[in-house]
N, C-alpha and C positions, 0 to 999 in steps of 0.2 A: 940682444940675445947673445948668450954664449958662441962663439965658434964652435965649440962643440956641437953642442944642440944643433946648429945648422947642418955641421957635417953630420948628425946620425938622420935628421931629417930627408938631407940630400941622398943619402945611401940608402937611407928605408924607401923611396921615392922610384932608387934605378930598380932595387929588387924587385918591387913590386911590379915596372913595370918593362922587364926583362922576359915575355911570357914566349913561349915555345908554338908556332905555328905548325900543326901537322895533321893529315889526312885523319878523318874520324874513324874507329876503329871500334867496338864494342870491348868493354872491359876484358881482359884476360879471363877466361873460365865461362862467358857468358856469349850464348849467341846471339842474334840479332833477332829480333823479331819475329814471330810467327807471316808467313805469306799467307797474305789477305785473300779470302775465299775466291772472288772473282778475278783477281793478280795473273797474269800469264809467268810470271817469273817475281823471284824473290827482289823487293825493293834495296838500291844500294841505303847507306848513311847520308844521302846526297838526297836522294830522293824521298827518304822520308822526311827530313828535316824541311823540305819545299813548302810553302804555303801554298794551298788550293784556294781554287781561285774565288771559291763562297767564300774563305776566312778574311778576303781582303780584296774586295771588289773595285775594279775601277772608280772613280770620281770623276762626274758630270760635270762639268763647270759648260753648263750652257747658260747665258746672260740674254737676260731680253735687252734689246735694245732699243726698243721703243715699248709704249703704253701702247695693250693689246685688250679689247675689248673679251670677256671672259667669257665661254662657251653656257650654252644655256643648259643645264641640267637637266635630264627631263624624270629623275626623283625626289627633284626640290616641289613637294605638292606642298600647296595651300593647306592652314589647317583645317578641319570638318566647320560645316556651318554650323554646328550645334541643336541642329534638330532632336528631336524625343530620342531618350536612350533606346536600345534594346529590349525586347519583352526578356522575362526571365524564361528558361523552359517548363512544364508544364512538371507541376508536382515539386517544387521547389519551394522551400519557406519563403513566405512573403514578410517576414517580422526582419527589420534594421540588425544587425550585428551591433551586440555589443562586448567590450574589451572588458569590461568588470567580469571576475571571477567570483566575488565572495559581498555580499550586502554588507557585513559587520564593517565598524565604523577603524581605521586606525589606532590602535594603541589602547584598546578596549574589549 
């Protein structure tokens, strides 16, 4: 490569990352945020920007350490023996459903 090209690369490189650290401040002309209904007091720039603690919840790292025999369920039921359905209720059509809408044959 050019010397050159390196030196615009190196110089495009410090400007970029020459950035200015300072206290956050709401744009000029604009205030801060409306104070949240249940708020005793207006939130700073610090404390809004805070994650709560639902958005980023601790992490369990609990390991078993040994093979632990697994608690018994007592919603894991057996399925039905399969005895006689249900009666229908009384005054209900006894005739099978069926899915056909129309006798006429396709395309005819």
């Amino acid at each position: 490569m050019k010397p050159r090209v390196i030196l615009l690369l190196v110089g495009g490189i410090a400007v970029c990352s020459c950035g200015r650290e300072a206290d956050l401040k709401p744009a000029s002309g604009n205030p801060l945020p409306i104070k949240p209904l249940m708020a005793r007091e207006q939130p700073t720039p610090e404390q809004l920007l805070k994650l709560p603690t639902y958005a980023k919840p601790n992490r369990v790292d609990e390991l078993i350490r040994q093979s632990q025999p697994r608690q018994s369920d007592p919603f894991d039921l057996p399925p039905p023996t399969g005895g006689a359905a249900e009666p229908l209720p009384a005054g209900t059509d006894q005739q099978p459903a069926s899915n056909q809408t129309s006798t006429s044959t396709p395309g005819g």
